[in-house]
Backbone as numpy.savetxt, mean C-alpha at the origin, in Angstrom:
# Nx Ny Nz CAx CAy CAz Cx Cy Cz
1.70 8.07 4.88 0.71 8.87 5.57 -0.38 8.00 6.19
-0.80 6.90 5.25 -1.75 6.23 6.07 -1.37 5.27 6.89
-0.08 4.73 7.36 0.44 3.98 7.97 0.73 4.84 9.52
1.21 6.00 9.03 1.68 6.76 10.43 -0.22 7.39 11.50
-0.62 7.62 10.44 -1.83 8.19 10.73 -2.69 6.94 11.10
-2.71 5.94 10.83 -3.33 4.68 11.12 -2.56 4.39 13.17
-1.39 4.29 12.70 -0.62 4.00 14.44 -1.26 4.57 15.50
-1.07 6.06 14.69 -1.72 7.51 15.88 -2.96 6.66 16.12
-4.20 6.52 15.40 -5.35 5.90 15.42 -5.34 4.43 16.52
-4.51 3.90 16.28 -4.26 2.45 16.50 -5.19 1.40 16.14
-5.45 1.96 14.41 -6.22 1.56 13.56 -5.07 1.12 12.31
-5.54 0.30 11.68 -4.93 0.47 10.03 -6.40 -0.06 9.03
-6.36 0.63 7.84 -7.69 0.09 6.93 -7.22 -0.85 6.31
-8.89 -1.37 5.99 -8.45 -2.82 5.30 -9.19 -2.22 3.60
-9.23 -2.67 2.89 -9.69 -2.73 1.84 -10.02 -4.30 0.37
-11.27 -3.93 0.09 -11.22 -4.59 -1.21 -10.00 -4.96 -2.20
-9.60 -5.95 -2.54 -9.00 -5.95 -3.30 -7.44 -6.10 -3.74
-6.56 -6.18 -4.83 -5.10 -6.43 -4.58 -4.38 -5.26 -4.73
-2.95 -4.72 -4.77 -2.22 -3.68 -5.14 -0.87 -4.52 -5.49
-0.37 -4.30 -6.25 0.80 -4.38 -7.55 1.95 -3.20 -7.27
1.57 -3.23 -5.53 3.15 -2.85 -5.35 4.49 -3.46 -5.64
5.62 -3.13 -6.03 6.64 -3.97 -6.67 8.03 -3.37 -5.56
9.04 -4.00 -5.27 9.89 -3.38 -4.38 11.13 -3.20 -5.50
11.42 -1.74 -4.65 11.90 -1.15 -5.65 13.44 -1.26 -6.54
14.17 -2.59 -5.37 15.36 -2.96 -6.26 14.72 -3.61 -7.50
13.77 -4.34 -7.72 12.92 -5.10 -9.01 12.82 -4.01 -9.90
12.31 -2.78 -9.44 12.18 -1.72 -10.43 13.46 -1.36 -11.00
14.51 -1.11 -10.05 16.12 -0.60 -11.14 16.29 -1.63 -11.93
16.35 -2.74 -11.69 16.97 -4.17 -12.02 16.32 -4.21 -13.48
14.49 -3.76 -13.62 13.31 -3.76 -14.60 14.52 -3.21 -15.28
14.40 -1.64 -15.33 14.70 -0.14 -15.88 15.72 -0.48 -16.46
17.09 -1.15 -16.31 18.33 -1.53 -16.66 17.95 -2.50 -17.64
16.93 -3.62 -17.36 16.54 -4.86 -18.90 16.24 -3.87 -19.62
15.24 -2.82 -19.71 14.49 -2.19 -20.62 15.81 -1.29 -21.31
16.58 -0.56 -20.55 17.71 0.38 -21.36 18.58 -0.44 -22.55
18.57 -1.83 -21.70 19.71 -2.98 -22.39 19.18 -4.00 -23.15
17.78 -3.97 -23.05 17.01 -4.72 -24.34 17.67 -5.04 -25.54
17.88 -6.00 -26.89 18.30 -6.18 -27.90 17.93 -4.83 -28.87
16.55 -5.58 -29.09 15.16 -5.19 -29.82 14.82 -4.40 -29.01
14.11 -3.47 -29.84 12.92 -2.08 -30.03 12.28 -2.27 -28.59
12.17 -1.90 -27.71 11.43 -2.10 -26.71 9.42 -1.62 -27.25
8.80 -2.32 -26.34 7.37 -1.65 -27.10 6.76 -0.36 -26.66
6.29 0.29 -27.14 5.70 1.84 -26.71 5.30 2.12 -25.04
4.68 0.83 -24.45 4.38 1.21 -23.28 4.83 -0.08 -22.21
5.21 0.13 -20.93 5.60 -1.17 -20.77 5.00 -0.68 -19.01
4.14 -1.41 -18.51 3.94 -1.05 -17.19 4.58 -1.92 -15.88
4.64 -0.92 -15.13 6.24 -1.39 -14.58 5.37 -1.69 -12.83
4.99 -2.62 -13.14 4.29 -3.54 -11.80 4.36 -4.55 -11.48
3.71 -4.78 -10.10 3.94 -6.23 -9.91 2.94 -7.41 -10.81
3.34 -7.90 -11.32 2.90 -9.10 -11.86 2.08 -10.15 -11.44
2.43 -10.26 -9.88 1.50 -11.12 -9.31 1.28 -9.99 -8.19
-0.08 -9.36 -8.09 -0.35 -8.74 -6.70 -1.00 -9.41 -5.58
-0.53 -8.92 -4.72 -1.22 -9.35 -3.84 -2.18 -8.41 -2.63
-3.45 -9.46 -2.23 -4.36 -8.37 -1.32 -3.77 -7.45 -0.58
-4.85 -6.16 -0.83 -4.73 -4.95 0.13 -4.60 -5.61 1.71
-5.40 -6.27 2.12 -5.79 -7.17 3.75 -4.10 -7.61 4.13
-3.68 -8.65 3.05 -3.09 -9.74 3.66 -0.98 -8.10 3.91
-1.12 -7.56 2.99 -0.07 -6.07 2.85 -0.19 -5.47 4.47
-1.34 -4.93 4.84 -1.75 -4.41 5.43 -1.48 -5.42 6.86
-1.78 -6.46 7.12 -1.82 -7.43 8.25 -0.59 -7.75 8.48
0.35 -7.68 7.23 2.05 -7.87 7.32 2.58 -6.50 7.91
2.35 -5.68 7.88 2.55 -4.21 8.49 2.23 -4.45 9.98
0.97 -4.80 9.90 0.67 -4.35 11.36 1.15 -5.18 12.36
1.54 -6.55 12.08 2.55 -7.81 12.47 4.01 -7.01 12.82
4.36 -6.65 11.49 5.73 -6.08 11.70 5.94 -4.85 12.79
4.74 -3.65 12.29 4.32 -2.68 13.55 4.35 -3.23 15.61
3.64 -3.99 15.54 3.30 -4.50 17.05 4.52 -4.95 17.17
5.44 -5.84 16.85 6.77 -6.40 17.14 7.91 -5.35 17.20
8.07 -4.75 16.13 8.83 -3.51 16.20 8.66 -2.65 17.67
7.32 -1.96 17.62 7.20 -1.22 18.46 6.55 -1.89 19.83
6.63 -3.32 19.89 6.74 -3.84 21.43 5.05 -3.70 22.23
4.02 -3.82 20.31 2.53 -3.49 21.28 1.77 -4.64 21.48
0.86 -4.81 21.89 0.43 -6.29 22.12 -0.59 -6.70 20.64
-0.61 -7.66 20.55 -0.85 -8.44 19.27 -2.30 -7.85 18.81
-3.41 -7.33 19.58 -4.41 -6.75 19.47 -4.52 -4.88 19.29
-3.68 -4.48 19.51 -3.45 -2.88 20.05 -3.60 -2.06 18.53
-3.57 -2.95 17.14 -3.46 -2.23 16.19 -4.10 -3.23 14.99
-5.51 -2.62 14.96 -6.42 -3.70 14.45 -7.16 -2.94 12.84
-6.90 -4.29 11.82 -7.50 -3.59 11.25 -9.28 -3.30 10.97
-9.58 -2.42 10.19 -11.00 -2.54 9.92 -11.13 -1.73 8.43
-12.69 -1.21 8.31 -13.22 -0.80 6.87 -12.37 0.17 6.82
-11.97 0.21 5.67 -11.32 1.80 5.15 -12.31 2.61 5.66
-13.36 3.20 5.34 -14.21 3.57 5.74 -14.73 3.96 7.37
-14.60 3.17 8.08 -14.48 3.48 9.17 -13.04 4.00 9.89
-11.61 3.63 9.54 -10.65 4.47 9.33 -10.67 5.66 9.28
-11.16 6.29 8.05 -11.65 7.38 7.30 -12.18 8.08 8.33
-12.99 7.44 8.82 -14.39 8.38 10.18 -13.50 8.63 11.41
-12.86 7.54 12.10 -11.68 8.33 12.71 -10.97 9.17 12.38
-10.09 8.92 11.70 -9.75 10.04 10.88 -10.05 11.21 11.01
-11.62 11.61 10.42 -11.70 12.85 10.63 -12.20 13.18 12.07
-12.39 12.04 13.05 -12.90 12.72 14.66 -11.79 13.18 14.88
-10.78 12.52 14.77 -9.46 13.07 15.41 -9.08 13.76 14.82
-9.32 14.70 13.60 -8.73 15.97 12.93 -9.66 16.84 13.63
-11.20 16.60 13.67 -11.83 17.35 14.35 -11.77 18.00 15.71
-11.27 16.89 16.80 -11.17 17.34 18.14 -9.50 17.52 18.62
-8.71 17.62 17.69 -6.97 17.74 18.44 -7.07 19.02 17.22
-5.51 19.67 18.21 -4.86 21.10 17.64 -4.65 20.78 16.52
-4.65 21.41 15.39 -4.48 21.27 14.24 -2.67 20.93 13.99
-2.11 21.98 14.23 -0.88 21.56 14.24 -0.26 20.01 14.78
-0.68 19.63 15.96 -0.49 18.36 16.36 -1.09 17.41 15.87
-2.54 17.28 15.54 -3.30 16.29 14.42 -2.55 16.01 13.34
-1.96 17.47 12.40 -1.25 16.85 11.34 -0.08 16.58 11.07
0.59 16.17 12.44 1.73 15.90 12.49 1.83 14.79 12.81
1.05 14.02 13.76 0.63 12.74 14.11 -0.14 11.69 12.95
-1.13 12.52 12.55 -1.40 11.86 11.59 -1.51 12.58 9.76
-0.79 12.63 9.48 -0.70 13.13 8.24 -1.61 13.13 6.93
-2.17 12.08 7.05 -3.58 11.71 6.02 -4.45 12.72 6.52
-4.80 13.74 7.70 -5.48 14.52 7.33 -5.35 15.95 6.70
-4.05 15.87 5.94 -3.84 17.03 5.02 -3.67 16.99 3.41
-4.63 15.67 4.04 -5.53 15.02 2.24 -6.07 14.73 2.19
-7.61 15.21 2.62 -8.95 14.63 2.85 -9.70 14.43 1.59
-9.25 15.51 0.49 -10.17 14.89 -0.98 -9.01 13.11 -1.48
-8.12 13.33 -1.33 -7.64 11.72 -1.53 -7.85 11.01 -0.96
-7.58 10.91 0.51 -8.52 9.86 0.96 -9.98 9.78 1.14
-10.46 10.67 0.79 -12.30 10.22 0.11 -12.44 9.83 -0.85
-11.55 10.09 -2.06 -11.49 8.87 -3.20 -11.15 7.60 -2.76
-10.11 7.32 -2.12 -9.66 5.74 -1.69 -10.86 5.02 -1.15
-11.51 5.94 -0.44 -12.89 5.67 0.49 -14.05 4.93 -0.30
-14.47 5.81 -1.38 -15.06 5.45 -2.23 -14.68 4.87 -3.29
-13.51 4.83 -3.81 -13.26 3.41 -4.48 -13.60 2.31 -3.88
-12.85 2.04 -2.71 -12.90 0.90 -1.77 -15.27 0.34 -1.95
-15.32 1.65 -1.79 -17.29 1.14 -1.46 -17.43 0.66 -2.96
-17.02 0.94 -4.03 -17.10 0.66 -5.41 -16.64 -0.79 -5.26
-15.78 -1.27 -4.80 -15.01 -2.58 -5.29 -15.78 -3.20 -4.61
-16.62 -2.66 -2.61 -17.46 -3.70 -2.22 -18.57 -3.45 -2.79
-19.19 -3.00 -3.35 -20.94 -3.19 -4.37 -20.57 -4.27 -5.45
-19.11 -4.07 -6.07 -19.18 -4.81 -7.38 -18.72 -6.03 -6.81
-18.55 -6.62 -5.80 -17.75 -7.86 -5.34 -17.13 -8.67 -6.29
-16.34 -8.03 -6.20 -14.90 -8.49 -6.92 -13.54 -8.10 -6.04
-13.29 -9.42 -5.68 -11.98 -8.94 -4.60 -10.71 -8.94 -5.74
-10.75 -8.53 -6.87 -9.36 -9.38 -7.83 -9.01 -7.57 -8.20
-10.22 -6.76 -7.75 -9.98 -5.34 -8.33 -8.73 -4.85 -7.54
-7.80 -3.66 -8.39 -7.17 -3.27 -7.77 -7.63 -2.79 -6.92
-7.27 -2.22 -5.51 -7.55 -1.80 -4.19 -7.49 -0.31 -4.61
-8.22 0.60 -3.51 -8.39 1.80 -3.25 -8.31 2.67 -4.61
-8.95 1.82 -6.09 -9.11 2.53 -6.95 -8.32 2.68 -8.14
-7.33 1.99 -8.20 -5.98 2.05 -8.40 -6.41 1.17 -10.28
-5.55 1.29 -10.92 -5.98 0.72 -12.06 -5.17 -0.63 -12.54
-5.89 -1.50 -12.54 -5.07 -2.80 -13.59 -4.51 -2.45 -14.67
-3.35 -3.26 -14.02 -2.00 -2.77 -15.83 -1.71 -4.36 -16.04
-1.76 -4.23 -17.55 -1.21 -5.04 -18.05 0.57 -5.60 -17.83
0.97 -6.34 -17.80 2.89 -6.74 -17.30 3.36 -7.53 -18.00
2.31 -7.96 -19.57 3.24 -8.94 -19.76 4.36 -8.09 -21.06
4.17 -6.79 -21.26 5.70 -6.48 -21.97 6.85 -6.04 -21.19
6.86 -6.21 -19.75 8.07 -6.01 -18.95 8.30 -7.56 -18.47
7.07 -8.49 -18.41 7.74 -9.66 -18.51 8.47 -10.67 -19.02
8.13 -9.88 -20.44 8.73 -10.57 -22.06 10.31 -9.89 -21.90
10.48 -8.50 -21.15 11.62 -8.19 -21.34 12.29 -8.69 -20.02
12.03 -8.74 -19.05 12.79 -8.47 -17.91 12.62 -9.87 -16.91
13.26 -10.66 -16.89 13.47 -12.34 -16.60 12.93 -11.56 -14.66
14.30 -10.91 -14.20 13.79 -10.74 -12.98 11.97 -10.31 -12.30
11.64 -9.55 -13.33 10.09 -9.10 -13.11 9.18 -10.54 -13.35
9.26 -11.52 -14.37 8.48 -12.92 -14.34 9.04 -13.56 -13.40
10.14 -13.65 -12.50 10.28 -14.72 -11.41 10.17 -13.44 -10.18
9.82 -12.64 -9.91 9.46 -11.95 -8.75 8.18 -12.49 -7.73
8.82 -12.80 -6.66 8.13 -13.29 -5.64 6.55 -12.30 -5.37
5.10 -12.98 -5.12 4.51 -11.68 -4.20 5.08 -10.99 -3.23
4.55 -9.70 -2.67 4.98 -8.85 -1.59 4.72 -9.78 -0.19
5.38 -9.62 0.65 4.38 -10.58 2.16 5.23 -10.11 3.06
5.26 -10.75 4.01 5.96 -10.31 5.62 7.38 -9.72 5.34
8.16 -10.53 4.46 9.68 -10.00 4.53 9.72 -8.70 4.31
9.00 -8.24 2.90 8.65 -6.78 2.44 8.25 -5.87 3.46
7.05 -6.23 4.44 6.84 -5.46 5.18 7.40 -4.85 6.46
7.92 -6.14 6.83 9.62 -5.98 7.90 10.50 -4.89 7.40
10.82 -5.00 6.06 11.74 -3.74 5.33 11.12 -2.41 5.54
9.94 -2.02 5.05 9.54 -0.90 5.23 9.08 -0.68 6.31
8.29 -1.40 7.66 8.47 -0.96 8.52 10.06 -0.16 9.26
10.71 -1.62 8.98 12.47 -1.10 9.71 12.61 0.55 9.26
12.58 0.37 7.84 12.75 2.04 7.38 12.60 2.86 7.74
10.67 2.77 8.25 9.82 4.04 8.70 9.92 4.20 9.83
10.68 3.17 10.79 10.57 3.35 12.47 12.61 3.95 12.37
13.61 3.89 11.44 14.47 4.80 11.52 14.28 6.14 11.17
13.10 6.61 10.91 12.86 7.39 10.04 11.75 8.21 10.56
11.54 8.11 11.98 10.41 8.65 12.71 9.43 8.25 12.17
8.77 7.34 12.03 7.31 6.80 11.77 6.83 7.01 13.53
């Protein structure tokens, strides 16, 4: 939603901070160590990325992959504050047909969630700490899926290749 709704914009937000997105063959691959474990697995095991990486640098791999994909010029899709995102956002829910606004851009048929992301994001810039998870999101501990699951401790960060994938996806997929 905020990727498609960002295009419409020809905006994408940036934010404070990292996200511990994990791609999701790592997750079956996890799920299968944990079923096939020896030993007792432990009560809780959080199933993330291990090494995250910034909201900015996620976001700048998208919009790289975006402009090339869709043939726009290297400037045409820039990021800025979540926050100011956000404020587009709602001009353009404000002044287009409703029906067409939320079809174009979809983040506006979740305006109390993305005013949390909003204000997380202002939380992480007062406390300056760029190591916080992004848009609010909570730090998990990884090292009992790392103790179990060899593939989750040698998992690469997310970066351009990742974002090439899910772009490809979302542009077969009507993004």
């Amino acid at each position: 939603m905020i990727i498609k709704s960002g295009l419409a914009l020809n905006i994408l937000p940036k934010a404070i901070g990292v996200t511990s997105w994990i791609p999701l063959d790592a997750v079956a691959e996890a799920i299968l160590d944990v079923a096939f474990v020896k030993e007792s697995p432990p009560l809780t095991i959080n199933l993330v990325h291990p090494y995250p990486t910034t909201w900015n640098s996620i976001m700048e791999a998208i919009r790289e992959s975006l402009t090339q994909n869709k043939g726009l010029s290297s400037d045409a899709l820039q990021l800025v504050p979540f926050n100011e995102w956000y404020a587009a956002l709602r001009e353009a829910d404000a002044r287009g047909p409703a029906e067409r606004v939320a079809s174009e851009m979809p983040a506006t048929k979740i305006p109390e969630f993305i005013d949390s992301l909003v204000e997380s994001d202002k939380h992480a810039i007062e406390a300056v700490n760029p190591n916080v998870e992004a848009i609010g999101m909570t730090a998990l501990d990884t090292s009992n899926i790392q103790r179990i699951s060899q593939r989750i401790r040698d998992l690469e960060p997310i970066g351009m290749k990742d974002a090439a994938l899910w772009v490809k996806y979302w542009l077969q997929h009507g993004l």
